[in-house]
ZAMARGU-4260 file (C-alpha; in steps of 0.2 Angstrom, whole numbers, plus 5000, padded with zeros to 4 digits):
<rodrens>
0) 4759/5949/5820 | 4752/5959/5805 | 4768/5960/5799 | 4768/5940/5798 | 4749/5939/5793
5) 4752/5949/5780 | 4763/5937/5771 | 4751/5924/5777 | 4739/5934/5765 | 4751/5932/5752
10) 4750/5914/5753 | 4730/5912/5753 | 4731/5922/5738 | 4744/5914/5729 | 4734/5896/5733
15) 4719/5903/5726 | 4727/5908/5710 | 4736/5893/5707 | 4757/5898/5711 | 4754/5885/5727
20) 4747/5872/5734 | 4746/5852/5732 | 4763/5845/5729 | 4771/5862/5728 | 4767/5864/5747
25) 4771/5847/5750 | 4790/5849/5743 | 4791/5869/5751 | 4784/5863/5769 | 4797/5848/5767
30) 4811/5858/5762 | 4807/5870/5778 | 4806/5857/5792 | 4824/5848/5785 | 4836/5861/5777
35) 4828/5879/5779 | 4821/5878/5800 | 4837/5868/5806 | 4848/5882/5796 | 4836/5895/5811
40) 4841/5885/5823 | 4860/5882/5821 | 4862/5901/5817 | 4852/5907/5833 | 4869/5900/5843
45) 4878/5909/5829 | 4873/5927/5830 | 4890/5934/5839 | 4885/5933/5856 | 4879/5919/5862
50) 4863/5914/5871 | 4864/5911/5888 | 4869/5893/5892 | 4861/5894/5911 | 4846/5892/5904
55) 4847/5877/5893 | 4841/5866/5910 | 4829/5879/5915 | 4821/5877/5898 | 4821/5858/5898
60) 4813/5857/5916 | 4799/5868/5911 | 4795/5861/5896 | 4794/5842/5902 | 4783/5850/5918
65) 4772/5856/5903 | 4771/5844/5891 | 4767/5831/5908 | 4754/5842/5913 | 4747/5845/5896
70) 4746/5825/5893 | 4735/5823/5907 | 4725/5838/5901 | 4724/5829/5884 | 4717/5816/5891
75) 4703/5824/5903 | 4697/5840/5897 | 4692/5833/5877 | 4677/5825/5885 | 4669/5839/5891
80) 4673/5850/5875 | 4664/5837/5863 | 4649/5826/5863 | 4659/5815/5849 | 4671/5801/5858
85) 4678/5797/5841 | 4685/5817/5842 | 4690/5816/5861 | 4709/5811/5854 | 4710/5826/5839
90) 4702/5837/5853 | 4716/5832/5864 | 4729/5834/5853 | 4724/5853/5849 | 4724/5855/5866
95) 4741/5849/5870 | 4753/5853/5853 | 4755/5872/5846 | 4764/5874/5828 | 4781/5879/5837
100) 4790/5874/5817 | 4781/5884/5807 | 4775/5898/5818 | 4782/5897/5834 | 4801/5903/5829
105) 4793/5915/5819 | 4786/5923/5831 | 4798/5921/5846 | 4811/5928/5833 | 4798/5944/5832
110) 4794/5946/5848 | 4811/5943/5856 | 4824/5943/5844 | 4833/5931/5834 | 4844/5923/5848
115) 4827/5916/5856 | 4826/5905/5844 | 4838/5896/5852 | 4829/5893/5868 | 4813/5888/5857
120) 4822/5876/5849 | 4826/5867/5867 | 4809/5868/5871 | 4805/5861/5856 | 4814/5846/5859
125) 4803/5838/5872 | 4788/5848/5862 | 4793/5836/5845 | 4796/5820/5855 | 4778/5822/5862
130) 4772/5824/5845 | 4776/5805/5841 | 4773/5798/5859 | 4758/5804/5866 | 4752/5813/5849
135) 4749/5799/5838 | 4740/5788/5854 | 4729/5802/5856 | 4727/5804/5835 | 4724/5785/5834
140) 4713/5783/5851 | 4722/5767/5855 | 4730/5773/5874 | 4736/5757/5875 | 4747/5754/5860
145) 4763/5764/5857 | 4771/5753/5843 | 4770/5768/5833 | 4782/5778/5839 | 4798/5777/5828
150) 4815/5782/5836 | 4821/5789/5821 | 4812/5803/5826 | 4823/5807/5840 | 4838/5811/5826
155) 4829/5819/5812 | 4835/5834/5805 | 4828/5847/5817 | 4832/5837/5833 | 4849/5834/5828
160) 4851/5854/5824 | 4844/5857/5839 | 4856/5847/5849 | 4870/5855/5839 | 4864/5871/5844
165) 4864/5866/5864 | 4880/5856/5862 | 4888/5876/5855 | 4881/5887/5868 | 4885/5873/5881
170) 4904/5873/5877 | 4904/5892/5874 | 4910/5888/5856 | 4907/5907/5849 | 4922/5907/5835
175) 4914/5899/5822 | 4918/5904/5803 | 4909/5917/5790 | 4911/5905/5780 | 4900/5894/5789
180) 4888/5903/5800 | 4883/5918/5787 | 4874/5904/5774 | 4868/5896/5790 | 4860/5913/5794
185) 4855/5917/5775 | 4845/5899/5772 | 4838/5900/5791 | 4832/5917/5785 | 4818/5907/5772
190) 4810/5899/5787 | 4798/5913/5792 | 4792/5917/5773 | 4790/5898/5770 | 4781/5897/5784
195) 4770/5908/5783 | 4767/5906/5765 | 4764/5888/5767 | 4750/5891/5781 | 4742/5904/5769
200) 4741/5894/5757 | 4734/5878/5764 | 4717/5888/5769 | 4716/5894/5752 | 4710/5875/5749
205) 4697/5877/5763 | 4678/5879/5762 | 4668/5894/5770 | 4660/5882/5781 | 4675/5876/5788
210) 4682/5893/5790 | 4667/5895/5802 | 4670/5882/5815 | 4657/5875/5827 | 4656/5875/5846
215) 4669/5860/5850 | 4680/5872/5839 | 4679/5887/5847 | 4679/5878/5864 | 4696/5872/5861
220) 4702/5888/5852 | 4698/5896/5871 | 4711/5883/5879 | 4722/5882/5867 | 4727/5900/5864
225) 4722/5909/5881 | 4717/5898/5895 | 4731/5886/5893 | 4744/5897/5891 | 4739/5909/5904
230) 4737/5895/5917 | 4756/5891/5913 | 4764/5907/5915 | 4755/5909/5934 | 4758/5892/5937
235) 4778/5893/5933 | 4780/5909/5940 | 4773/5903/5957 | 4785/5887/5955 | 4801/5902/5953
240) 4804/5898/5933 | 4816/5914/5929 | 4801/5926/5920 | 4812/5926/5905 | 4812/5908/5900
245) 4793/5908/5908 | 4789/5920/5894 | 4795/5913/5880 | 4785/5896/5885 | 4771/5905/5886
250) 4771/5911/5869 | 4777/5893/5863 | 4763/5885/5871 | 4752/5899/5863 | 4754/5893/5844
255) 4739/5890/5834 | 4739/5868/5833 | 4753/5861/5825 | 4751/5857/5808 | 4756/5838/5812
260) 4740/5834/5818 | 4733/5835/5800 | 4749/5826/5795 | 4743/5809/5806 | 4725/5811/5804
265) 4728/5807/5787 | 4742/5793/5789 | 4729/5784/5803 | 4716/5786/5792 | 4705/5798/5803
270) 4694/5811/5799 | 4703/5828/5796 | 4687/5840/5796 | 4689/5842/5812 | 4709/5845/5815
275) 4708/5856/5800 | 4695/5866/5806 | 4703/5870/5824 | 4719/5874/5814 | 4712/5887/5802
280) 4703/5893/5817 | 4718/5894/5829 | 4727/5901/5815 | 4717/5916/5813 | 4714/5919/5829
285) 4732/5920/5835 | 4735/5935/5825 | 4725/5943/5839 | 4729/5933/5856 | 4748/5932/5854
290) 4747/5953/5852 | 4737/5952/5869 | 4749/5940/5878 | 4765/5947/5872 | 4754/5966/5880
295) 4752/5957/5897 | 4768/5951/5898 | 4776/5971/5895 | 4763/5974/5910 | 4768/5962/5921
</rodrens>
């Protein structure tokens, strides 16, 4: 993790001096989630031996159980964590979506290794269609109006790499050519930089006083990176979830807030103090919680 926030240094500095930020970040952060992350994907099922393809259900049913339960969090606990109703819907969405894109297979990849990726991407699949669904109801407060969710989500570029990817471990398919898996592997390698560079520089445009948070930030910066994800292991351990696949959950569902909530706080028109400040918050703070986690899961 210091290894990762250093380059996340890199980026704040670089956005202070100018070198990012604005539409720079705008075409790098693009370039990531269509061409450089699906790349990761794709060659985490190309790394010579391929990930285990027992696990690809195992990894579905756990993340539908969590994103189910996390909805219904989403929709209870905000309430209690802010006096403002008009926050109740950004609260719930920090509550219920980490920043698997940009952090999450960054950190998987550290923690367990480059073929993880692979089984973060099909958690990510239920993770991403979330995002659209429940995500923007809960950015826009409207519960009752789901015309916003557009299908073309469910084949954009990362979805479809992540389907690719199952579709290869599921038929065993571990032949593939040099010629196609090696640049694969080299433009997957840009992600974690990017990333990380991205998210350093976007709080290089941030004030002090943002940077310090309130109590509805801290609040959620509780549940979001130790409560919640806590709560989840024990839970899917006592329901007999393989400790592996129960692991790497965890540390998915442990991500600072995902970077879309900004993203449709600013196409619905709502406030983004409040989304950003969470973010910068859960941000920071990760560098120290997902240490701890990754510590108790070595324990256990």
């Amino acid at each position: 993790m210091m290894t990762l926030f250093a380059i996340v240094i890199v980026g704040y500095v670089a956005g202070r001096l100018g070198y990012m930020g604005g539409e720079f970040d705008k075409k790098l952060s693009s370039l990531v989630i269509n061409f450089t992350c699906p790349a990761l994907i794709l060659s985490s099922a190309m790394s010579g031996e391929l990930p285990d393809r027992r696990l690809i259900l195992p990894l579905l049913g756990i993340s539908t159980l969590t994103y189910i339960i996390l909805a219904g969090m989403a929709l209870f606990l905000p309430r209690y964590l802010t006096h403002r109703k008009d926050d109740e819907g950004v609260v719930g969405f920090a509550l219920m979506f980490g920043n698997v894109g940009f952090m999450g297979y960054p950190v998987v990849a550290s923690i367990f290794g480059h073929q993880a990726v692979f089984y973060a991407a099909v958690l990510n699949v239920i993770n991403t269609f979330a995002v659209f669904t429940i995500g923007t109801i809960l950015i826009e407060g409207n519960l009752g109006d789901r015309k916003h969710f557009q299908k073309k989500v469910l084949y954009s570029t990362p979805m479809l790499s992540a389907y690719l990817a199952m579709l290869i471990v599921a038929l065993g398919i571990d032949n593939i050519p040099g010629l196609i898996s090696q640049p694969l592997t080299m433009i997957g390698n840009i992600t974690v930089p990017a990333a990380l560079l991205i998210i350093g520089s976007s709080m290089s445009q941030l004030s002090l006083r943002t940077m310090l948070g309130n109590p509805t930030v801290y609040a959620t910066t509780l549940f979001r990176l130790f409560l919640i994800p806590l709560g989840f292991y024990y839970l899917c351990m006592a329901l007999g979830f393989d400790q592996y696949v129960v692991s790497i959950n965890t540390i998915v569902i442990a991500m600072p807030v995902a970077t879309y909530g900004t993203i449709l706080c600013l196409k619905y028109n709502r406030d983004t103090t409040l989304i950003t400040e969470i973010t910068l918050i859960t941000t920071l703070l990760s560098m120290l919680t997902i240490p701890l986690l990754t510590l108790f899961f070595s324990i256990e």
